[in-house]
N, C-alpha and C positions, 0 to 999 in steps of 0.2 A: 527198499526199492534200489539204492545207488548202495553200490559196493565197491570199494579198491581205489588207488592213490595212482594221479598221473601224471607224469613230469610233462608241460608244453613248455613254449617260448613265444614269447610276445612281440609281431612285427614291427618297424619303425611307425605302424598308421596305429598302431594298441588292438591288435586283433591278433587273436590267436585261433587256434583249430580246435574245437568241441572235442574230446575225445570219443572217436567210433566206439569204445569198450563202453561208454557211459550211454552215449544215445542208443547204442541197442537196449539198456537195460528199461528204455522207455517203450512204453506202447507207441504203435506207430502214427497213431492222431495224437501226441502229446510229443511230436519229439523237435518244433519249431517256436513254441511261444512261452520264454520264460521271465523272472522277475528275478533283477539282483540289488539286492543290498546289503549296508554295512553290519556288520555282526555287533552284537551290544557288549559282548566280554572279549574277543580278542579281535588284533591287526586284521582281519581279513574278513571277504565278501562271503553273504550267503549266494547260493542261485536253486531259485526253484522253479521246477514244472507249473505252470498256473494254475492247474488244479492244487496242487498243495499251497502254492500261495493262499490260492480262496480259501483253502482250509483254514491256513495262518487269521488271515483276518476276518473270520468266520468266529474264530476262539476268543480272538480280540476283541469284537464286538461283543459278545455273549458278556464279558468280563468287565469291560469300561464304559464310562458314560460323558460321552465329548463334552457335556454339559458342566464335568466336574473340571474345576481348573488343572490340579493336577493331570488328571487324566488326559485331558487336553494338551497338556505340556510333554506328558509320556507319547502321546500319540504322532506329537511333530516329528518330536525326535528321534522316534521307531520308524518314521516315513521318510526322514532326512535321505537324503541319499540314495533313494531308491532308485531305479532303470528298468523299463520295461525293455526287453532282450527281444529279438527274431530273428535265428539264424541264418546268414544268408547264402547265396546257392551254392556257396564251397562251405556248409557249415564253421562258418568262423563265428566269432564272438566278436563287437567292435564292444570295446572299455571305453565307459566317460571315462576321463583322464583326471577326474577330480575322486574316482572309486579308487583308480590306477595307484594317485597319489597317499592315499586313507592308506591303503595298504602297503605301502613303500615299494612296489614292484617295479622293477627295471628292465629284465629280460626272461626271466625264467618264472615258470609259476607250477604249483601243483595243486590238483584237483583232488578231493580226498572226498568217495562217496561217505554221504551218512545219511543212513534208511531214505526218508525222502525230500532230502536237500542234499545240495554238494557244495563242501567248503571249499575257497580256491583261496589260496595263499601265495605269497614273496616268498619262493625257495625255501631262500635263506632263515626269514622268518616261522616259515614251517620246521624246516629243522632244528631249530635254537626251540621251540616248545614243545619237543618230543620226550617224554619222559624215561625214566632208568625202570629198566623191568620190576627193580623193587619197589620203587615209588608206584608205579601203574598198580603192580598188588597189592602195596599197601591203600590202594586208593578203592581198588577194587573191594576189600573185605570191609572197608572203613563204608562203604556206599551200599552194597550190595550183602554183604556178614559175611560170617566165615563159610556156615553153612547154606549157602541161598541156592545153588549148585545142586547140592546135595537134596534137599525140597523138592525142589522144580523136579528135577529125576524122580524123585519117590512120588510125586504125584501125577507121574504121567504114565505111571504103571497102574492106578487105578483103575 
């Protein structure tokens, strides 16, 4: 669903402007009510459309049982930090300043679609995790094989 990386900057109140490239790629009854929270492997925020939220904790539920301690302890921690989002009539984002802070952001931030969530990052800390083309390929055939590529094409000509 989300596609492509957007440089904004974050006002003195912590509100920045949604990017227009990103909202268009919503349907037009999903493009004001969203959920963000903290990512469980790196520095930065997830933000999702509420439909894909529901999806999120739709899977969750399916998988866990509040009942089990663990699970219950995964559950807090997965909901830590959460924020219900709605853009307001100049589509800005207002940031809790305690999300602001999780992610170390100051002034600049980037948006980076992924299918249907969008990771928002500290600039800076987006670019310090961007990897060397050889590392990304090595990473790609190490996850994907050498030939996974080559498959998928041959069986889409069946």
């Amino acid at each position: 669903m989300f596609v492509g990386e957007y440089n904004c900057k974050l006002d003195s109140k912590s509100r920045t402007i949604f990017p227009s490239a990103l909202k268009r790629q919503l349907p037009i009854d999903k493009q004001q009510h969203f959920v963000l929270k903290r990512d469980i492997y790196e520095k930065c925020l997830l933000f999702y459309p509420i439909n894909e939220w529901n999806n999120q904790v739709k899977m969750l539920k399916k998988r866990l049982n509040p009942f089990n301690r663990k699970h219950s302890k995964f559950l807090r921690e997965y909901y830590r930090g959460t924020a219900e989002i709605i853009l307001d009539n100049s589509n800005r984002i207002l940031f809790p300043k305690r999300l602001l802070e999780y992610m170390e952001a100051e002034k600049e931030l980037v948006f980076a679609g992924q299918d249907g969530k969008i990771e928002i990052w500290a600039k800076d800390n987006y670019e310090k995790e961007q990897s060397s083309h050889s590392d990304f390929a090595s990473l790609s055939e190490e996850i994907l094989g050498g030939d996974f590529m080559f498959n998928q094409d041959n069986n889409d000509n069946d």
